[in-house]
DRENNU-16414 format. One record per residue (C-alpha): residue in one letter; x, z, y. Coordinates in nm, 4 decimals, decimal comma, m for minus. Example, Ala and Ser with C-alpha at 12.3 -4.5 7.8 and 13.67 -1.06 7.14 Angstrom:
2
DORO residu       xx       zz       yy
DORO      A   1,2300   0,7800  m0,4500
DORO      S   1,3670   0,7140  m0,1060
This chain:
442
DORO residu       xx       zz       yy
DORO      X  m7,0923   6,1793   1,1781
DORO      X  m6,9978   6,4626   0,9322
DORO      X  m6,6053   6,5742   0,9728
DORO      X  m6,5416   6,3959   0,6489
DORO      X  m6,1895   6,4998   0,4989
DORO      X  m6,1427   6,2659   0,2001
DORO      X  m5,9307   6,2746  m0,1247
DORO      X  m5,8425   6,0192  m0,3814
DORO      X  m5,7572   6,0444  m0,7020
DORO      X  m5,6195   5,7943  m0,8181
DORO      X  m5,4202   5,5232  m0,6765
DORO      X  m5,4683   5,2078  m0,8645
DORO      X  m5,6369   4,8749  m0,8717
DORO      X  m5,9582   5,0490  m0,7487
DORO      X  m5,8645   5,3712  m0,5209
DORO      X  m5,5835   5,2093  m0,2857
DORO      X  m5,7942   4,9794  m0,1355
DORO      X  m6,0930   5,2089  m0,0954
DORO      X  m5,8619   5,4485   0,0876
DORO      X  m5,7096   5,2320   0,3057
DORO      X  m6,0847   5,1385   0,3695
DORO      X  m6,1875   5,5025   0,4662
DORO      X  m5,8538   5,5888   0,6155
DORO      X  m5,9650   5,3529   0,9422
DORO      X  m6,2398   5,6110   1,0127
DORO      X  m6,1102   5,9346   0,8180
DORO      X  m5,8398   6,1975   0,7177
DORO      X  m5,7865   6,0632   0,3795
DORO      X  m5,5103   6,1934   0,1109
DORO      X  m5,4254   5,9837  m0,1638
DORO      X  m5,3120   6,1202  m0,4697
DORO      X  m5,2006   6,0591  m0,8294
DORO      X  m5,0072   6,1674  m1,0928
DORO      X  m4,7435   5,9381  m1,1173
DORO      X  m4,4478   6,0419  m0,8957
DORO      X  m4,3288   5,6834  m0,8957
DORO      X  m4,6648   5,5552  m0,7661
DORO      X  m4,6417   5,8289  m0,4690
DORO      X  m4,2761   5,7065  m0,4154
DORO      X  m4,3872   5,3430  m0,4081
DORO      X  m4,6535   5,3833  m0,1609
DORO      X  m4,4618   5,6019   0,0794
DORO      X  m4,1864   5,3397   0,0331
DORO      X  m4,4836   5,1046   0,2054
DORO      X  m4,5245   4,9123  m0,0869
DORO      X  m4,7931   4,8689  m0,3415
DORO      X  m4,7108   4,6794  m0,6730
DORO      X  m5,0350   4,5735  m0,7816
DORO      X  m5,0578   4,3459  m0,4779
DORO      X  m5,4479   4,4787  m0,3885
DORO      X  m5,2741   4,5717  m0,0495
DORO      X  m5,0073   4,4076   0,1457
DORO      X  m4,7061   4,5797   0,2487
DORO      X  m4,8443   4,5774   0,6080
DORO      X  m5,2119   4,7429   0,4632
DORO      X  m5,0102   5,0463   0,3009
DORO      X  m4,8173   5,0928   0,6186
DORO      X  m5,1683   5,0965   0,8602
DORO      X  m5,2818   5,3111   0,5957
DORO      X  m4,9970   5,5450   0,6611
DORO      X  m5,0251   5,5180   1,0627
DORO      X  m5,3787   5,6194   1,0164
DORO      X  m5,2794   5,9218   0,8795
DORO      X  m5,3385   5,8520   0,5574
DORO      X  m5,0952   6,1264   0,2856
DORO      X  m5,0024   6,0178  m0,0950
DORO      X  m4,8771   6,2647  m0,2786
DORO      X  m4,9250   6,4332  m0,6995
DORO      X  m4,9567   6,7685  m0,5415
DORO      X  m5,2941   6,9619  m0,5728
DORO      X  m5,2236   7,1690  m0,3283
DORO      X  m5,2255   6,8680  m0,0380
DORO      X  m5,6287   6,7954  m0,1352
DORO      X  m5,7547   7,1961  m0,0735
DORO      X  m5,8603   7,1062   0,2785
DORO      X  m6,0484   6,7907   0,1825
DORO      X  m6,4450   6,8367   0,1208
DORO      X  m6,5108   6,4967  m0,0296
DORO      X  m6,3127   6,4011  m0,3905
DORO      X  m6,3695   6,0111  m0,4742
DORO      X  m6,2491   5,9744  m0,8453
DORO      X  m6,1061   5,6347  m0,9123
DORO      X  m5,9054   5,7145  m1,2647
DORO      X  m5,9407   5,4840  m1,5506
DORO      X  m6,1441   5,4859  m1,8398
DORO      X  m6,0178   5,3094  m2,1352
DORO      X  m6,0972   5,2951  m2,4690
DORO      X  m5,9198   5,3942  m2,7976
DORO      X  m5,7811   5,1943  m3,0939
DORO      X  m6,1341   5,2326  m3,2722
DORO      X  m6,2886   5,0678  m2,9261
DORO      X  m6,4598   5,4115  m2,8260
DORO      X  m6,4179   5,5658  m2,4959
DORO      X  m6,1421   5,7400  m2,3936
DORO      X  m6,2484   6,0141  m2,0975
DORO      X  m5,9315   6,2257  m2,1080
DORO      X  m5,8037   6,0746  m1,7163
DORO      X  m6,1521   6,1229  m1,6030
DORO      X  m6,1668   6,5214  m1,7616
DORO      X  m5,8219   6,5738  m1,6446
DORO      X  m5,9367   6,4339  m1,3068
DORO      X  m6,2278   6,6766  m1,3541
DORO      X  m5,9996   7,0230  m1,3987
DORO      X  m5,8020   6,8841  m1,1032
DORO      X  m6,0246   6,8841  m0,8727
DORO      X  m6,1923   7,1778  m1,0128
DORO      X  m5,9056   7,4062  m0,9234
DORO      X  m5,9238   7,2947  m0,5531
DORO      X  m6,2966   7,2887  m0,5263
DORO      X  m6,5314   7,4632  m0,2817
DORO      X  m6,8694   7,5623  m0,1975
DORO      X  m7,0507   7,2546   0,0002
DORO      X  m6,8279   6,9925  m0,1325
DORO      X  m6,8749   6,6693  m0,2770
DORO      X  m6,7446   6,4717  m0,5935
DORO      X  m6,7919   6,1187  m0,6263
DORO      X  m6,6974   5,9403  m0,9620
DORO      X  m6,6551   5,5932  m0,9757
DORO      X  m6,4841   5,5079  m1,2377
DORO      X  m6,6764   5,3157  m1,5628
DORO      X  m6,8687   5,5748  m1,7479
DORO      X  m7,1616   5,5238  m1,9930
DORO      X  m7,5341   5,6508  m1,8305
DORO      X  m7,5007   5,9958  m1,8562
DORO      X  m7,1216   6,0809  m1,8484
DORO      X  m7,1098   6,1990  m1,5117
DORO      X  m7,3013   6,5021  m1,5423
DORO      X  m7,2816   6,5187  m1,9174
DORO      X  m6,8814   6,5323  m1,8880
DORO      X  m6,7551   6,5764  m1,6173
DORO      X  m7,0157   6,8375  m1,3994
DORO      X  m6,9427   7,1141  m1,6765
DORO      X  m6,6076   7,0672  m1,6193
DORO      X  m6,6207   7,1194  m1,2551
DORO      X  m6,8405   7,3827  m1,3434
DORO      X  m6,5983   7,5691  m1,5585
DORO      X  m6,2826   7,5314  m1,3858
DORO      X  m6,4162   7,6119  m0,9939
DORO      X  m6,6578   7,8634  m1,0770
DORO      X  m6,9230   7,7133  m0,8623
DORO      X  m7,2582   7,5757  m0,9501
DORO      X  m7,3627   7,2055  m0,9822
DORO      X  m7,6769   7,1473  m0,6918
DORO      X  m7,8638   6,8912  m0,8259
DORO      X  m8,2441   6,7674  m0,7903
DORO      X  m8,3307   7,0067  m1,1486
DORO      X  m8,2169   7,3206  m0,9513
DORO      X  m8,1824   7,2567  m0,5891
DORO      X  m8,4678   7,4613  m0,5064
DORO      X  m8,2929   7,8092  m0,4855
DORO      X  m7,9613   7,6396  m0,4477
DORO      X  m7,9661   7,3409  m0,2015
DORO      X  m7,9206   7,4043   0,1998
DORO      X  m7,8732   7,1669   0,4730
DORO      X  m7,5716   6,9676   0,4342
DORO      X  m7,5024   6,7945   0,7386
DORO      X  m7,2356   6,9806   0,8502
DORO      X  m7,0635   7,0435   0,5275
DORO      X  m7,0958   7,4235   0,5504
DORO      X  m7,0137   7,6453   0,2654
DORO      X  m7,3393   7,8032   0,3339
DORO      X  m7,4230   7,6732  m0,0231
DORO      X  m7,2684   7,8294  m0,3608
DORO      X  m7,2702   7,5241  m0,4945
DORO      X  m7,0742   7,1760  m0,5067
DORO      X  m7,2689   6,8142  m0,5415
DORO      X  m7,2113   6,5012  m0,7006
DORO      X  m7,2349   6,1215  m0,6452
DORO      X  m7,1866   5,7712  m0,8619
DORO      X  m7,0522   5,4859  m0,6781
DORO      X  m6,9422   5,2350  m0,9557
DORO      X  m6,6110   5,0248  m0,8394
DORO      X  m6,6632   4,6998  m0,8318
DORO      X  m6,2946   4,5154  m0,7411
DORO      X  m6,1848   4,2121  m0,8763
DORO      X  m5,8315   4,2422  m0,9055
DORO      X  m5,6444   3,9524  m0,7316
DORO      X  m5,9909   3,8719  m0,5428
DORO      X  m5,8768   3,8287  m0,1429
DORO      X  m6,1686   3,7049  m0,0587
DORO      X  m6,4342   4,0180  m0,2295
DORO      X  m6,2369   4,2904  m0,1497
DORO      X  m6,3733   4,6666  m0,1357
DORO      X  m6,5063   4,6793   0,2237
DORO      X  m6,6916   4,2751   0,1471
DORO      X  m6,8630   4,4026  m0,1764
DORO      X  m7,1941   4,5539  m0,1413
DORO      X  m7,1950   4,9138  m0,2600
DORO      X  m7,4266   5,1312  m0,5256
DORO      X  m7,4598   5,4699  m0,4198
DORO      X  m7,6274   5,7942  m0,5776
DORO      X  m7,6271   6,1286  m0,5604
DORO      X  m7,7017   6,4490  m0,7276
DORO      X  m7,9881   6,5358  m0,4942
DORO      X  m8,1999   6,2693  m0,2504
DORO      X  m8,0501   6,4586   0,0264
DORO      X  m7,6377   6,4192  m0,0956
DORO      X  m7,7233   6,0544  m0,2138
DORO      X  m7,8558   5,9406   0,1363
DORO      X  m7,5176   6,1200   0,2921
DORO      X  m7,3029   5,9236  m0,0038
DORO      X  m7,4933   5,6627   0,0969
DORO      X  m7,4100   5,6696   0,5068
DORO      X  m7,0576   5,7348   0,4024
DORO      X  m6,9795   5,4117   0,2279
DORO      X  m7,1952   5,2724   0,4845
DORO      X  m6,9429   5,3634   0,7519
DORO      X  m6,6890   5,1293   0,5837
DORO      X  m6,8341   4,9079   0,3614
DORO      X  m6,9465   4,5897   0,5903
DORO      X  m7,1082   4,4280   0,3367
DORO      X  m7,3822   4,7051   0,2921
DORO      X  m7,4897   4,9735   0,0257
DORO      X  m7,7609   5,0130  m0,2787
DORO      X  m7,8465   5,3346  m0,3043
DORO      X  m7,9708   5,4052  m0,6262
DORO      X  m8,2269   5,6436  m0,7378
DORO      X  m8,0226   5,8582  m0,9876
DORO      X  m7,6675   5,8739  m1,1113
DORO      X  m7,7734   5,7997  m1,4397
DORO      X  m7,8814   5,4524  m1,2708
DORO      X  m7,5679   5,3844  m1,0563
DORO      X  m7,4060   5,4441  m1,4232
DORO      X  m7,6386   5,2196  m1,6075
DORO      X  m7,6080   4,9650  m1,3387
DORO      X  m7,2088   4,9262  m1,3767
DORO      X  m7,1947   4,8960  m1,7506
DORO      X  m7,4240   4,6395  m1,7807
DORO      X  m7,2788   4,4373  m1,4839
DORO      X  m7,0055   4,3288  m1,6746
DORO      X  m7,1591   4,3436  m2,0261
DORO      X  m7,3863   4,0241  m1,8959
DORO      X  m7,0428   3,8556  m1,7849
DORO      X  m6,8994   3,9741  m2,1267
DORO      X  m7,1992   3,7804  m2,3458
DORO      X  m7,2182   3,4838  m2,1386
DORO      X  m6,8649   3,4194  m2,2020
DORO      X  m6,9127   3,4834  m2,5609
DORO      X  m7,1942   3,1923  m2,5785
DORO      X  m6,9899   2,9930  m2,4399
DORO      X  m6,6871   3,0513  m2,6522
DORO      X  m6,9347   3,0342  m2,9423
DORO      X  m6,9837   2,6615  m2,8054
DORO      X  m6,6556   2,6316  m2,8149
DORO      X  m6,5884   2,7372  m3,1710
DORO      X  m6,8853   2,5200  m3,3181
DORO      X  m6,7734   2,1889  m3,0860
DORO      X  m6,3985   2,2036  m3,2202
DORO      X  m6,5717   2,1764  m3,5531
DORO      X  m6,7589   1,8040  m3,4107
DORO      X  m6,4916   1,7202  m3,2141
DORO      X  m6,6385   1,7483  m2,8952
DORO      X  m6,4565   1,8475  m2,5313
DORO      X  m6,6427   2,1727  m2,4689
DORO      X  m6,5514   2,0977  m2,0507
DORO      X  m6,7379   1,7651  m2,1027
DORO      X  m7,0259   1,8976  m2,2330
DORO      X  m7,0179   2,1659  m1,9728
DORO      X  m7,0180   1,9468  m1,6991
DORO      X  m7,2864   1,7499  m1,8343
DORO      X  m7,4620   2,0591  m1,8565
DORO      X  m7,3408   2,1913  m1,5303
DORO      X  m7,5433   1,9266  m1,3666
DORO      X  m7,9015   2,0942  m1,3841
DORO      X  m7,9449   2,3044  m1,0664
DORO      X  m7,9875   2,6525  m1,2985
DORO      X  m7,7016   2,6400  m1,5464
DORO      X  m7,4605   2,9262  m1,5053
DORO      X  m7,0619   2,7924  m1,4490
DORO      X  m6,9241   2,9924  m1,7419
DORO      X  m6,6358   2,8628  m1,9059
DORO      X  m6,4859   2,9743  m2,2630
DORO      X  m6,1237   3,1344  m2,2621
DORO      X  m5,9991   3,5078  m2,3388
DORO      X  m6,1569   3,7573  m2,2268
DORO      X  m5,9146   4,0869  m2,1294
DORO      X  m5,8899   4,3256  m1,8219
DORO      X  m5,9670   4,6837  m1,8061
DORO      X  m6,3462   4,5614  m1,6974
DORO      X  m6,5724   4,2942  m1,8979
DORO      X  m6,3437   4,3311  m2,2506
DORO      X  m6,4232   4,7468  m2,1813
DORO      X  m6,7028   4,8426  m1,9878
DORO      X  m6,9542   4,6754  m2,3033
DORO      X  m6,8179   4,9444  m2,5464
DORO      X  m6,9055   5,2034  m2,2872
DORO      X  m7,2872   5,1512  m2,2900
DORO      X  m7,2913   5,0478  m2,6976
DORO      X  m7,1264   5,3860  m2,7647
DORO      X  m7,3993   5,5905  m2,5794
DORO      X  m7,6550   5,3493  m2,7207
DORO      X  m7,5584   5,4102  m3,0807
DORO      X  m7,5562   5,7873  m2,9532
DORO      X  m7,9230   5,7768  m2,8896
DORO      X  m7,9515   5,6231  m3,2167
DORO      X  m8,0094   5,2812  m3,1596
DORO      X  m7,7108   4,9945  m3,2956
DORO      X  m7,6794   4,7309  m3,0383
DORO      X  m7,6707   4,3407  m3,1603
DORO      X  m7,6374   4,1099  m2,8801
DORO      X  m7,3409   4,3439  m2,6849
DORO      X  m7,1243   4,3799  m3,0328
DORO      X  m7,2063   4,0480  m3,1514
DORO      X  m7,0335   3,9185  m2,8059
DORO      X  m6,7625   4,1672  m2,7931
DORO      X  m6,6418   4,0400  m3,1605
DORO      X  m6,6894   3,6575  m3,0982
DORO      X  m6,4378   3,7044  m2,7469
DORO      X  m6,2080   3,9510  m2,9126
DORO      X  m6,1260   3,6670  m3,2217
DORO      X  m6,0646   3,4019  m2,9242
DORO      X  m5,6746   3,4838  m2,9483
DORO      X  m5,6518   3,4386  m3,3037
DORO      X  m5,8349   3,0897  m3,2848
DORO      X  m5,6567   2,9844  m3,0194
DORO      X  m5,3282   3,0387  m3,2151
DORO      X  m5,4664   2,8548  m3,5567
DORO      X  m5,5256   2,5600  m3,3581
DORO      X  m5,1750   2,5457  m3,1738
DORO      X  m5,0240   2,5989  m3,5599
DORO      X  m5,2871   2,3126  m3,6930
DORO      X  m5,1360   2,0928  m3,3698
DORO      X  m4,7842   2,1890  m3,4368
DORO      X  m4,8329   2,0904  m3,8484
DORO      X  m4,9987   1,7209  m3,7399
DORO      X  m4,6869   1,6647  m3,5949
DORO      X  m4,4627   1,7221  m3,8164
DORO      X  m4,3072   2,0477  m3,6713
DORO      X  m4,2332   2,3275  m3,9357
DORO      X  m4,4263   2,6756  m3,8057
DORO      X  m4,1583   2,9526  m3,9348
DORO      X  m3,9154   2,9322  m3,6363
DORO      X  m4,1321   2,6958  m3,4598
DORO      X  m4,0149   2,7637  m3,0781
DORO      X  m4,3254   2,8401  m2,9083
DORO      X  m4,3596   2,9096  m2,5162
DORO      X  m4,6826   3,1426  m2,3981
DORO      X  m4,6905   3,0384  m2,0224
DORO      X  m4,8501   3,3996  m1,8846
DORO      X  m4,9480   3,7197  m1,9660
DORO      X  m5,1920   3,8750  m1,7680
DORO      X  m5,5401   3,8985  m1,8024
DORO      X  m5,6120   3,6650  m1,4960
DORO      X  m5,4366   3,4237  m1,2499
DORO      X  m5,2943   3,5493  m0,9358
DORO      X  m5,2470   3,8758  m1,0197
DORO      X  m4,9753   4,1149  m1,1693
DORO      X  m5,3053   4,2984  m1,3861
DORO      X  m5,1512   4,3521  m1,7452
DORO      X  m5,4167   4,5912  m1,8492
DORO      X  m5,6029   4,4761  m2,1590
DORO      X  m5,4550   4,0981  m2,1313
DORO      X  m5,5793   3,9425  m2,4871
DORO      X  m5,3159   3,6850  m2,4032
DORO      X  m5,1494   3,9486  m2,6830
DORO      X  m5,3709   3,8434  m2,9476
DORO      X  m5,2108   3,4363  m2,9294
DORO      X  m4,9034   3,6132  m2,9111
DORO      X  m4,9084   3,8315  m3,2134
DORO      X  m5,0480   3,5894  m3,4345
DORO      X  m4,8106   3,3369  m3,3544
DORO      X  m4,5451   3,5902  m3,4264
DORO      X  m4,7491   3,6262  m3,7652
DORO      X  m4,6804   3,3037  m3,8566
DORO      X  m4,3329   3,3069  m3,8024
DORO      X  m4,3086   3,1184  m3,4645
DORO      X  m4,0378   3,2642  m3,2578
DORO      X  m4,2224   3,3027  m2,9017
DORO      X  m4,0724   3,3251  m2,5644
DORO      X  m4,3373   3,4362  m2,2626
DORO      X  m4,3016   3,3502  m1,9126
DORO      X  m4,5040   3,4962  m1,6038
DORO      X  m4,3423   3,5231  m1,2490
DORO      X  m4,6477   3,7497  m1,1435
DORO      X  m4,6126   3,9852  m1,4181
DORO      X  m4,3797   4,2980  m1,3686
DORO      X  m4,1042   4,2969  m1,6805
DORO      X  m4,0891   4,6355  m1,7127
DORO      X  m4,4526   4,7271  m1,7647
DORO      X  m4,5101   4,4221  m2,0078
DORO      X  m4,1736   4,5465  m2,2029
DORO      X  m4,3792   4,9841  m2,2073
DORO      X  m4,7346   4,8325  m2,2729
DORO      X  m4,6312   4,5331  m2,5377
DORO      X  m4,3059   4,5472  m2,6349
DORO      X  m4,2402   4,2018  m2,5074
DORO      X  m3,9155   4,0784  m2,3013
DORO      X  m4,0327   3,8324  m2,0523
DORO      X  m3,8680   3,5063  m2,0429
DORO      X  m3,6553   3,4226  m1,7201
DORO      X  m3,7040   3,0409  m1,6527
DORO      X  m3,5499   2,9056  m1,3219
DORO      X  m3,7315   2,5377  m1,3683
DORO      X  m4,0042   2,5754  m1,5901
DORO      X  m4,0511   2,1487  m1,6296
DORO      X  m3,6801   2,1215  m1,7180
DORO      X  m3,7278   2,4105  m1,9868
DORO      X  m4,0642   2,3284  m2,1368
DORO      X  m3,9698   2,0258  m2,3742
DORO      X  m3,7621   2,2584  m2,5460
DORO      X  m4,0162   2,4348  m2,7618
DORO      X  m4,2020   2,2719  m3,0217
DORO      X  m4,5330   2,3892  m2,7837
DORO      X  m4,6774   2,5405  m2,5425
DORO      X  m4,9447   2,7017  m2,4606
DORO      X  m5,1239   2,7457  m2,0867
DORO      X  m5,2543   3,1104  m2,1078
DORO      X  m5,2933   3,1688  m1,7383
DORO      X  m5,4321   2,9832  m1,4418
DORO      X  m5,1461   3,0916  m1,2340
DORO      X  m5,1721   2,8686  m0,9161
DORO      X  m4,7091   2,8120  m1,0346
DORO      X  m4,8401   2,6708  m1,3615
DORO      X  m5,0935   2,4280  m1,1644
DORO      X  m4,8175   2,2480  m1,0140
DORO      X  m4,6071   2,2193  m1,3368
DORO      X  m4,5350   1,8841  m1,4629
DORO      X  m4,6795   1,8919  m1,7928
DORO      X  m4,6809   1,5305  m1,8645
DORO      X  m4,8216   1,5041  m2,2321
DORO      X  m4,4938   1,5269  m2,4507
DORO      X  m4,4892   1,3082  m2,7996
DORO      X  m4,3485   1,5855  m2,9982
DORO      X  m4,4332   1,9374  m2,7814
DORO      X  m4,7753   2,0328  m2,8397
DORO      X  m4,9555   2,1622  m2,5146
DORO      X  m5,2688   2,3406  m2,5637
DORO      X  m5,4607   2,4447  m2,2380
DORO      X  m5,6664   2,7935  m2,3019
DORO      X  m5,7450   2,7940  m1,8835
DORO      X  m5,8547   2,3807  m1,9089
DORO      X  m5,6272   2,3349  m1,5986
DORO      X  m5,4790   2,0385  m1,7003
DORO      X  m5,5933   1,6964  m1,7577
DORO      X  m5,7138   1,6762  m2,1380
DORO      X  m5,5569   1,3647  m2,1899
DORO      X  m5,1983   1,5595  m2,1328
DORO      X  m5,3153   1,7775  m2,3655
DORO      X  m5,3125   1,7715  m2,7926
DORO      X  m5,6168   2,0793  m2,6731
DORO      X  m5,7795   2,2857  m2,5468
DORO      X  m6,0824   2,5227  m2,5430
């Protein structure tokens, strides 16, 4: 096995766990930007929850360095990028921590080494984007299959026999909260700038991944394959929130007719709700923006995008609608949101469209208090401008608000009391509760 020396960039939901993974089996330095991160994770502790305190600290005893300084990655040979990739406020992609990542790395960069991006990119971005960047900022050439002819030599050994550096694609594919498909049990696309470098990217996740590796026959297929991943997850949700929308209008329990449904062997379990995170409510703008930059305007992907990004503001008319049947007057109505990030189980505020009930409650004058023991107070307050609500005993609490609404399937909201209340109006986004406690639900 090569005498792998690894460095990532990038610390969060997606490159802590995958270098804890390689630290078993390699020298691996972790770094990012944030100086509180670093102190965090030195401290043996990892907010986002991906790793237990007891992970960080093997991570550590394997030898395993975080730190923001560039000067701690010169000795490694193989850079795994793992920054985000949002978008903007006009829903187009934002690559500036993926080119900063770039110039990073570039300084430190040497002849023979390797750069692996896998952070959510549209089919093309990696050597569109980010290989001239590399380019510019090391001085060295990019060996790929197009010129590695007069360029490539063997690579086995990492020598700097080559003038050149190489790339890979190796799209992330956590689920944040997920204990049960984490990075090492989810099987792996690789790729690589030459057939060569892609079958060594390739044995490298191998060496840690148990549940096996894809290796793909281009980059600008390991990209491809990533975007559309959660794009399919992002317009079956959106038929069935569609359902949902033209149901409420007959009066029918969308969950009843889904379980009726659900009972032919080959109908997919999707359920309508809000659809956030920094994955399925991104990654579709990702591949519509290159799309439209080819020339072609996608239907089926925007279509979906805008019937799951108006789910918030339906979900709040019909809690106002519930709230005016009985009898409650909306301007000051006392509303409590019960969570705030995108998914259950899991301190993930990124992208949470629980924001969008929010706001438009706010809009209509309701005065609403939000409560979430797994989300961190301090990064809701910086990213939304919200003060979480301290409640000691939610079920004592909840009767005091004219509703409330179940945005998140926290497993501490399954276990609330929420016996159906004659003048609080409970509306269940997650369907976690029985429907006839409810006044609805989606």
């Amino acid at each position: 096995m090569n005498n792998y020396r690894i460095a990532v960039i990038g610390l969060g939901y997606v490159g802590l766990p995958l270098a804890h993974a390689f630290s078993a089996r390699y020298p691996v330095v972790g770094f990012d930007i944030a100086q509180w991160r670093i102190d965090e994770l030195r401290q043996g502790h990892d907010r986002t929850l991906e790793l237990s305190d007891e992970q960080v600290k093997e991570a550590i005893d394997n030898g395993m360095v975080f730190t923001n300084r560039l000067d701690d990655l010169a000795d490694c040979n193989v850079y795994i990028v793992t920054v985000p990739t949002p978008i903007d406020e006009h829903k187009t992609p934002d690559l500036t921590p993926l080119k900063k990542a770039s110039e990073s790395i570039g300084k430190v960069l040497k002849a023979g080494d390797i750069v692996i991006y896998e952070s959510t990119v549209y089919p093309g971005a990696t050597e569109e984007v980010c290989v001239p960047i590399l380019e510019k900022v090391s001085g060295l050439k990019y060996i790929s299959s197009d010129n590695s002819s007069s360029l490539l030599t063997p690579h086995s050994s990492l020598t700097e026999e080559s003038d050149g550096f190489f790339c890979g694609y190796s799209p992330e594919r956590i689920n944040p909260g997920d204990k049960e498909h984490t990075v090492t049990r989810i099987l792996k696309v690789t790729s690589g700038s030459t057939p060569e470098i892609a079958k060594e990217i390739d044995a490298l996740y191998a060496s840690v991944i148990t549940a096996g590796t894809h290796l793909a026959p281009s980059i600008r297929v390991a990209e491809a394959a990533k975007v559309i991943e959660n794009a399919q997850r992002d317009i079956n949700i959106a038929f069935v929130n569609e359902l949902a929308l033209i149901f409420d209008k007959l009066g029918i329990d969308t969950h009843d007719v889904l379980a009726a449904a659900g009972t032919k062997w080959n109908f997919l379990p999707f359920k309508p709700g809000l659809v956030g995170g920094h994955c399925i409510g991104v990654d579709p703008y990702y591949l519509t923006y290159k799309a439209k930059e080819v020339g072609y305007h996608p239907e089926v992907i925007l279509s979906g995008r805008r019937i799951n990004d108006n789910m918030g503001i339906h979900v709040a008319n019909k809690v106002v609608k519930l709230m005016i049947h009985k009898g409650h007057r909306v301007k000051d109505a006392r509303v409590l949101v019960l969570g705030i990030t995108f998914k259950e189980n899991c301190p993930d505020i990124r992208n949470s469209r629980v924001i969008d009930v929010i706001r438009e409650l706010q809009d209509f004058g309701c005065r609403v208090d939000v409560y979430d023991p797994w989300a961190d107070p301090e990064e809701v307050k910086h990213e939304y401008g919200i003060d979480l609500t301290e409640i000691q005993n939610p079920e004592s609490r909840i009767h005091n608000y004219d509703s409330v609404v179940l945005a998140v399937a926290h497993d501490e909201f399954k276990t609330l009391n929420l016996g159906h209340d004659e003048s609080t109006v409970l509306f269940d986004i997650k369907g976690i509760v029985d429907k006839e406690k409810t006044d609805g639900r989606l």
